[in-house]
C-alpha positions in Angstrom: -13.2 42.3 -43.2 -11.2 45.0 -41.6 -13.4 47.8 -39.3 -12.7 51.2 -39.1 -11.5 53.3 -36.7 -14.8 55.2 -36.7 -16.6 51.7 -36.3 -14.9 50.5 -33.7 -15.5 53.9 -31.8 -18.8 53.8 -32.4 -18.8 49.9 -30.9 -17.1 51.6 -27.3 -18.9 54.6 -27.0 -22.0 51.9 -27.0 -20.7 50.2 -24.4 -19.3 52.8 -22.0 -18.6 49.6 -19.2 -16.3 48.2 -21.3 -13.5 48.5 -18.3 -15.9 47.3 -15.6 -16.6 44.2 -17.7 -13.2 43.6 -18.4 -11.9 44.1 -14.7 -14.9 42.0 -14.0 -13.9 39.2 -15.8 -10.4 39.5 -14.8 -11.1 39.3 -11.4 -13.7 36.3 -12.3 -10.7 34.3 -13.9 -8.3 34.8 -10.9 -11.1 33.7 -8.5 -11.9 30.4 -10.6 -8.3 30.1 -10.7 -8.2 30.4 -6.8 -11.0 27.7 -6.5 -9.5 25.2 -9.0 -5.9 25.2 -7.5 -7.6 24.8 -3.9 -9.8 21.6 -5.7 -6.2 20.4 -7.0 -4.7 20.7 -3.3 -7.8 19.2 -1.6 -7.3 15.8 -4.0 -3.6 15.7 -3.4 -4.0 16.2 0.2 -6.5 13.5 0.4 -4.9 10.9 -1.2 -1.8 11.1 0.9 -4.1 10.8 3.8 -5.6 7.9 2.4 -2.0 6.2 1.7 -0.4 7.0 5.1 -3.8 5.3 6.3 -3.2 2.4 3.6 0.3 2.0 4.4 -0.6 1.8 8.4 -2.9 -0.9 7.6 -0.8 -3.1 5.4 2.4 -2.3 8.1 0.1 -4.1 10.6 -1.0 -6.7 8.1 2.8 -7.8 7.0 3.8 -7.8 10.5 1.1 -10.5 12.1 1.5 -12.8 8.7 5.5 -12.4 9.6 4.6 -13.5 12.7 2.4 -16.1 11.8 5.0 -17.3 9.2 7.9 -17.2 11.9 5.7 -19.2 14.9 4.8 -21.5 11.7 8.1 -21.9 10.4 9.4 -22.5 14.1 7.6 -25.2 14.4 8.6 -26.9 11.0 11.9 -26.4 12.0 11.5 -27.2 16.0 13.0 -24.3 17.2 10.7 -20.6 17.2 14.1 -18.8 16.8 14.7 -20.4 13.9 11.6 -19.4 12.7 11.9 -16.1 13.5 15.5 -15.6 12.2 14.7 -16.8 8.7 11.5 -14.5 8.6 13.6 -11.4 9.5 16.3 -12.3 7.0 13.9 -13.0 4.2 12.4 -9.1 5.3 15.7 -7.7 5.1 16.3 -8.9 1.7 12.9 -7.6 0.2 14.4 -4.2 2.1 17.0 -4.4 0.3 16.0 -5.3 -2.7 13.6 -2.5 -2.9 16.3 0.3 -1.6 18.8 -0.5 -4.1 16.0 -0.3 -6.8 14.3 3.0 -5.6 15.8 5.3 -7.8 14.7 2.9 -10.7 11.5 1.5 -9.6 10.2 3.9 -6.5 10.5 6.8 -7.5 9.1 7.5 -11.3 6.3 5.2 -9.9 5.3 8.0 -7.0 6.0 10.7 -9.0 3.7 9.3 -11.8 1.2 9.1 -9.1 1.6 12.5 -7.9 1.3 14.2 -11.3 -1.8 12.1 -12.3 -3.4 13.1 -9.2 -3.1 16.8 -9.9 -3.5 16.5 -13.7 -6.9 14.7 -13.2 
């Protein structure tokens, strides 16, 4: 059902604030939308925190079991350089396994994890 013009006159002159409310909620919108792209940046910015920290941590892990694995390979073989030399090798070739496979593999998977992190 269709209002008048006289109608919907009479509905503005009845609410003379009509502006104020409007700027009002205009400025309410942009704040919220202030406040929910600072909550977005706040997550992001804490999870890459938390994965520099996680990656730390498993950097010092991998390198005492590679030690571990070298000493203990050494003294399979009876020489510690031994050891040592086929721990390193078998490290370069996970290296270069995953480089080659980055743009396949590395990639979509940390940009899947960036977009669910803001999207959530």
């Amino acid at each position: 059902m269709e209002k008048t013009f006289s109608e919907i006159k009479n509905e503005t002159d009845a609410n003379p604030n009509i502006a104020e409310l409007a700027a009002d909620y205009v400025e309410t919108y942009y704040k919220l939308t202030v406040v929910n792209i600072n909550q977005k940046m706040a997550d992001v910015s804490a999870a890459a925190s938390f994965s520099m920290v996680a990656a730390l941590v498993v950097s010092f892990v991998l390198m005492f079991l590679s030690i571990a694995a070298a000493l203990w390979l050494g003294s399979l073989l009876g020489n510690t350089a031994e050891g040592f030399l086929l721990v390193g090798l078998f490290c370069l070739a996970i290296f270069l396994i995953l480089f080659f496979t980055r743009k396949k593999l590395f990639y979509p998977f940390i940009k899947n994890m960036v977009i669910k992190s803001i999207y959530e």
